[in-house]
C-alpha positions as a LaTeX table, in Angstrom:
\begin{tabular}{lrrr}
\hline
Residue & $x$ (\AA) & $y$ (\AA) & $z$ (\AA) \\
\hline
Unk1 & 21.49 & 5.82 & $-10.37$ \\
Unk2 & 18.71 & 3.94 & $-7.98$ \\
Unk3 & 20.02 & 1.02 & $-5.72$ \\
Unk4 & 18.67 & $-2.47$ & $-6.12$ \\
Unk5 & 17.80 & $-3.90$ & $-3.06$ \\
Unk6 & 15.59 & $-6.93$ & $-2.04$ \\
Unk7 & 13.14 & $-6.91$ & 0.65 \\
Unk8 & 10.13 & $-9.09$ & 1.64 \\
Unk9 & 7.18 & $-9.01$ & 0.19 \\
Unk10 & 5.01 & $-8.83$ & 3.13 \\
Unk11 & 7.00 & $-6.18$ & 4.30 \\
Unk12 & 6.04 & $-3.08$ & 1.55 \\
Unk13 & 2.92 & $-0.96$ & 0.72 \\
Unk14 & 1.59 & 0.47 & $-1.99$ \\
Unk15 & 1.49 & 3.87 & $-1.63$ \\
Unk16 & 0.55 & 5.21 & $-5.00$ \\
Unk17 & 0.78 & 4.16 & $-8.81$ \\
Unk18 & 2.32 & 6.72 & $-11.83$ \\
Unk19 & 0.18 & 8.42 & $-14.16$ \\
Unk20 & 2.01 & 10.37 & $-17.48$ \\
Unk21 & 4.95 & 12.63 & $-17.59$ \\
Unk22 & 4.59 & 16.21 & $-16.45$ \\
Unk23 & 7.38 & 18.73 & $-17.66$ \\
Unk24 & 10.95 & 17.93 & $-18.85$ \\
Unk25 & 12.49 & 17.61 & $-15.42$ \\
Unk26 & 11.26 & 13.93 & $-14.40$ \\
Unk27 & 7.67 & 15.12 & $-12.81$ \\
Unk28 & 4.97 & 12.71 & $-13.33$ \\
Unk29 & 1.48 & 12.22 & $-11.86$ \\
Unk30 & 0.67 & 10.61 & $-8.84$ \\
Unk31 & $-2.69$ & 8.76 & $-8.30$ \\
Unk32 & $-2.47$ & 7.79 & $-4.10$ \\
Unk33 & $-3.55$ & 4.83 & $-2.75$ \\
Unk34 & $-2.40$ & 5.83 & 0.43 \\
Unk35 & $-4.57$ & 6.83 & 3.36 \\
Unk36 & $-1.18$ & 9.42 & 4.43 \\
Unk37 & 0.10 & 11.65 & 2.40 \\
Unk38 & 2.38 & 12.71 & 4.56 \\
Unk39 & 4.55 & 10.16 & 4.27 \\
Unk40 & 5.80 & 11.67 & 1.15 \\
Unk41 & 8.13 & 14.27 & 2.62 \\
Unk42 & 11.57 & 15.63 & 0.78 \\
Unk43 & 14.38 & 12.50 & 0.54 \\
Unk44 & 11.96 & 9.86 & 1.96 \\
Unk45 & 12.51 & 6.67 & 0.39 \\
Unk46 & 10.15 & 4.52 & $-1.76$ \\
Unk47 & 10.85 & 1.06 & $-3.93$ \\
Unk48 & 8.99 & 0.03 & $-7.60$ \\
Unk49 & 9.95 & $-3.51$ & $-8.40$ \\
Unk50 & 11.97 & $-4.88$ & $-11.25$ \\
Unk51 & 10.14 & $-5.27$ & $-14.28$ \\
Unk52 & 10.91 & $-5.27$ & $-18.00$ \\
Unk53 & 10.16 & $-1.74$ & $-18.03$ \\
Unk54 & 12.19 & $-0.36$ & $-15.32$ \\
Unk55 & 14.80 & $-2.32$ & $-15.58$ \\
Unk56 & 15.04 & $-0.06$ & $-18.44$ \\
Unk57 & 16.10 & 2.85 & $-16.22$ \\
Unk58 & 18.57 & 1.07 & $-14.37$ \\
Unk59 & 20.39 & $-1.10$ & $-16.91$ \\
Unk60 & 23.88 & $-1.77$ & $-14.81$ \\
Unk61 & 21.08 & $-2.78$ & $-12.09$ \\
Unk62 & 19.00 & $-4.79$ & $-13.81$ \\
Unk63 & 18.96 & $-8.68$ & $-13.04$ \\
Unk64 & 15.23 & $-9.43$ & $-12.46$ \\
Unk65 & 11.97 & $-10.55$ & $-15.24$ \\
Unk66 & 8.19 & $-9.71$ & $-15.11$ \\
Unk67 & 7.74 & $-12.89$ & $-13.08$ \\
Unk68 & 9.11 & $-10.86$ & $-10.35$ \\
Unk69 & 6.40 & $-8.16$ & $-10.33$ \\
Unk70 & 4.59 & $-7.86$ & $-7.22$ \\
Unk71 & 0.76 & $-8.78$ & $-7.04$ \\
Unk72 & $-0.13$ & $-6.92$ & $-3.48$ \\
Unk73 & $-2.99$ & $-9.08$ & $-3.53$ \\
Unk74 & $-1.32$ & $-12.53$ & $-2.88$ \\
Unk75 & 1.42 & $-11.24$ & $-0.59$ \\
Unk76 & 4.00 & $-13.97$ & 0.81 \\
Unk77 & 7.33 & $-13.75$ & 2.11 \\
Unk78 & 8.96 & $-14.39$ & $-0.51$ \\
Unk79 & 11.79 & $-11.58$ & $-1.35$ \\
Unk80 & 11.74 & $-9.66$ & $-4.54$ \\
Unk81 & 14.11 & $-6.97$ & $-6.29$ \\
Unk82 & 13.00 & $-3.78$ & $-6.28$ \\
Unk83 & 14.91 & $-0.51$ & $-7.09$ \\
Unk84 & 15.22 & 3.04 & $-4.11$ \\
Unk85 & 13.98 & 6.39 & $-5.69$ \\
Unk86 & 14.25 & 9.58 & $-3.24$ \\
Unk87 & 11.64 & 11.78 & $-3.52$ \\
Unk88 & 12.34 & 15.74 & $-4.84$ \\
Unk89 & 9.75 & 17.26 & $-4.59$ \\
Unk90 & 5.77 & 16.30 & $-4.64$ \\
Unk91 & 2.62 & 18.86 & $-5.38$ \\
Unk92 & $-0.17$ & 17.79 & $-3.67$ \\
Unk93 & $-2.01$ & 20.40 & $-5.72$ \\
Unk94 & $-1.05$ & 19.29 & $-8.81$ \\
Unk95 & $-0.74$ & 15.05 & $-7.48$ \\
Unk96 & 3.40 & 15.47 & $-9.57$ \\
Unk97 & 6.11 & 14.30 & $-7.76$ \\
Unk98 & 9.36 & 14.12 & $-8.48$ \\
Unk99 & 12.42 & 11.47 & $-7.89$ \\
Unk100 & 16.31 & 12.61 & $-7.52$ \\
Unk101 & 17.16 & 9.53 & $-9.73$ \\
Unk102 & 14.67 & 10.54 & $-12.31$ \\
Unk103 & 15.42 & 13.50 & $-14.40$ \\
Unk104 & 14.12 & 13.58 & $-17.89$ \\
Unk105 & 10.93 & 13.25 & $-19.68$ \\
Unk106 & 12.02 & 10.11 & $-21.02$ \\
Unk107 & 12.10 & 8.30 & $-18.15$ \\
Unk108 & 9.58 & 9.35 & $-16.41$ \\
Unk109 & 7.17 & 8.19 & $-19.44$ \\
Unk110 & 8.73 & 4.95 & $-18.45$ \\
Unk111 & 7.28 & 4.63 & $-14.76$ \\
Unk112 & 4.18 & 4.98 & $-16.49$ \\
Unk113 & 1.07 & 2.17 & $-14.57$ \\
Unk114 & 3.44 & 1.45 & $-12.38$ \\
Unk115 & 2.99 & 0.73 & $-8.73$ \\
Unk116 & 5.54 & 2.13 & $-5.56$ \\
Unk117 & 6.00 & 0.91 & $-1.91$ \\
Unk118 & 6.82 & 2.03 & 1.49 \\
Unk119 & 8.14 & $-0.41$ & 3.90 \\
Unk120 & 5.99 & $-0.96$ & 6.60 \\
Unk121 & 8.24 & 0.28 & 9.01 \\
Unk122 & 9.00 & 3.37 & 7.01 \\
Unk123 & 5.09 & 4.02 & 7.05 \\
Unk124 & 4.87 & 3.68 & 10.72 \\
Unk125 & 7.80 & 6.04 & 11.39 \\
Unk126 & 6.12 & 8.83 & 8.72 \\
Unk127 & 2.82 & 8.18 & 10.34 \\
Unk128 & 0.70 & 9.43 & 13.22 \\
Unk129 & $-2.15$ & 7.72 & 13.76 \\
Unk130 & $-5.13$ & 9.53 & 15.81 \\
Unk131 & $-7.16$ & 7.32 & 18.40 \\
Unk132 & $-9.55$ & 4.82 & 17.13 \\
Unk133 & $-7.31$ & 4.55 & 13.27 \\
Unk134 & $-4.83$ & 1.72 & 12.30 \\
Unk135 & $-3.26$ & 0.86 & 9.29 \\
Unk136 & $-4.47$ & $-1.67$ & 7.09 \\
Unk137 & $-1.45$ & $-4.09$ & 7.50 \\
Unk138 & $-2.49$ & $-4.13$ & 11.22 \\
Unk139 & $-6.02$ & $-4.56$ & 10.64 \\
Unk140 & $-5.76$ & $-7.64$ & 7.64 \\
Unk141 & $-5.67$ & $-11.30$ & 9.14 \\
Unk142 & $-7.24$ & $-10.78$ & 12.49 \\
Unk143 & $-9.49$ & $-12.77$ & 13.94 \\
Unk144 & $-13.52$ & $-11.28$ & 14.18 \\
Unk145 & $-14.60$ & $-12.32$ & 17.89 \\
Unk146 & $-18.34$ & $-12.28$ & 18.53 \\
Unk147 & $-19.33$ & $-13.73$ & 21.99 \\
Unk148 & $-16.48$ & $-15.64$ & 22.13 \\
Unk149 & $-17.00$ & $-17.15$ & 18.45 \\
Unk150 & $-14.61$ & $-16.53$ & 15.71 \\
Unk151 & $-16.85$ & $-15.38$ & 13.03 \\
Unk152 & $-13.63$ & $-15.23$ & 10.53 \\
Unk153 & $-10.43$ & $-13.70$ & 9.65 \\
Unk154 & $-10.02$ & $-10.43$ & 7.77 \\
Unk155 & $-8.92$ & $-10.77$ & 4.55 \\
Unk156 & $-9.35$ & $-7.19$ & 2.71 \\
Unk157 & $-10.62$ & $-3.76$ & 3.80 \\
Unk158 & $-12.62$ & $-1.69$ & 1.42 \\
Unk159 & $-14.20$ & 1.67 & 1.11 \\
Unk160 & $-17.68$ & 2.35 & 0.39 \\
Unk161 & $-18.98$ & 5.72 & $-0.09$ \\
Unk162 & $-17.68$ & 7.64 & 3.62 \\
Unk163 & $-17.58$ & 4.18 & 5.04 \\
Unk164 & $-15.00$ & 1.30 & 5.36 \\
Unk165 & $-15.82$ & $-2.44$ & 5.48 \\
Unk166 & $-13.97$ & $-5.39$ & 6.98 \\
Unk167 & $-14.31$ & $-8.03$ & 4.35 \\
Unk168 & $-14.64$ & $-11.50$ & 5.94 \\
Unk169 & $-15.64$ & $-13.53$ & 2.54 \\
Unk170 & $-17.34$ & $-12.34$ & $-0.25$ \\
Unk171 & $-20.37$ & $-12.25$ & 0.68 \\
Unk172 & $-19.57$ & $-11.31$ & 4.50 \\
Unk173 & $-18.35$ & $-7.23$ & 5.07 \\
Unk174 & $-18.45$ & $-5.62$ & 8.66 \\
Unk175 & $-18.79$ & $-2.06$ & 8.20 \\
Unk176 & $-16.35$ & $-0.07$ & 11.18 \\
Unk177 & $-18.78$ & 1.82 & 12.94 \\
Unk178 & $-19.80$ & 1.39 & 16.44 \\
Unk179 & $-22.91$ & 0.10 & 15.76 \\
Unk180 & $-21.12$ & $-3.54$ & 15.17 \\
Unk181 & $-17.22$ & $-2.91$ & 15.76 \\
Unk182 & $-16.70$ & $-2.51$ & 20.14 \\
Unk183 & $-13.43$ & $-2.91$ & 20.34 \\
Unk184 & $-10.17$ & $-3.77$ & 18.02 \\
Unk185 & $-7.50$ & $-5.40$ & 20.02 \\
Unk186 & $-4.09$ & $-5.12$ & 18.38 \\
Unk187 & $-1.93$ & $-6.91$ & 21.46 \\
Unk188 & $-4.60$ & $-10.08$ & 20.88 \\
Unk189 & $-5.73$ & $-9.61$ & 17.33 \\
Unk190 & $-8.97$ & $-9.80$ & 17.82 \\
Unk191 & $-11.72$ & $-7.26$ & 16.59 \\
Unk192 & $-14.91$ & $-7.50$ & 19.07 \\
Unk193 & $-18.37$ & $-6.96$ & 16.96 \\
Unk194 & $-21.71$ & $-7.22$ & 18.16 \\
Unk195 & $-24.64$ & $-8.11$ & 15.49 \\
Unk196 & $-22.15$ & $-8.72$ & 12.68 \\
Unk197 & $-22.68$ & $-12.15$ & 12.54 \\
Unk198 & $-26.37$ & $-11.48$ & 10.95 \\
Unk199 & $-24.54$ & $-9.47$ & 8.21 \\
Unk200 & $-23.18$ & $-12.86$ & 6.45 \\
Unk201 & $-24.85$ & $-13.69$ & 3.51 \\
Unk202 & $-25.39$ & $-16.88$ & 2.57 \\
Unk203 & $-24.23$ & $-17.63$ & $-1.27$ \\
\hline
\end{tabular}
């Protein structure tokens, strides 16, 4: 049986969403949104919210509605229900992983398009970072600094072919390459560009 426990919305990650059942045992694909894999290691914990659908697994658990499902998009800090699976097993190989709460076909049909978290303190204990990378929940709401201007916040990060882009406003993305990013200051939250501020695209 999975534990219900609430945490704050702002404070989990997707890490990856469920694709069909593999085997009898509980397997099930994996599609990863994650940039670390690593972080899924044997008994590591991970949450999926309370929906209609898993509340189905976890009947004696079971209090919350589909209003409660998370949108990652429009994070706030509001708290929301979500049930603890340990992780088996996972095949990178093969993108199956397995939960020690889920054990039959049957229910793991029923995780099925649905979306699981990491805390982000979890991720940042599972996580090395080299020099020069940062996660994305670091990187999302600070301030672009160009000669002492604010240029904008960040409000997304996406990934286009090998390269990954800032996004300002929709019509304003900073790639992160030296050529415009010289510095990203964590301690002030401020990202130092140079030329981005001819990227901006008026609508």
């Amino acid at each position: 049986m999975s534990i219900s426990i609430d945490l704050l919305e702002s404070d989990v990650i997707g890490v990856g969403s469920f694709g069909k059942s593999v085997g009898l045992k509980g397997g099930v694909r994996v599609f990863l949104i994650t940039d670390f894999p690593e972080i899924l290691c044997v008994n590591a914990r991970f949450y999926i919210p309370h929906t209609p659908t898993t509340n189905l697994l976890f009947p004696h658990n079971a209090t919350a509605t589909s209003h409660d499902m998370i949108n990652t998009q429009t994070k706030s800090d509001k708290t929301l229900p979500f049930y603890m699976l340990t992780l088996h097993s996972y095949n990178a190989q093969a993108s199956v992983i397995r939960w020690n709460e889920i054990t039959t076909r049957e229910n793991a049909d029923k995780l099925r398009n649905i979306t699981f978290y990491s805390t982000i303190n979890d991720t940042r204990k599972s996580c090395h970072l080299q020099q020069n990378e940062f996660f994305y929940f670091d990187i999302i709401g600070m301030k672009i600094v160009e000669n002492g201007e604010i240029l904008g916040i960040v409000q997304d990060i996406q990934k286009i072919a090998n390269t990954y882009y800032f996004v300002i406003q929709k019509n304003f993305l900073i790639p992160y390459i030296d050529r415009y990013v010289l510095e990203i200051n964590l301690s002030t939250q401020e990202i130092h560009t140079i030329d981005a501020k001819t990227l901006h695209i008026s609508s």
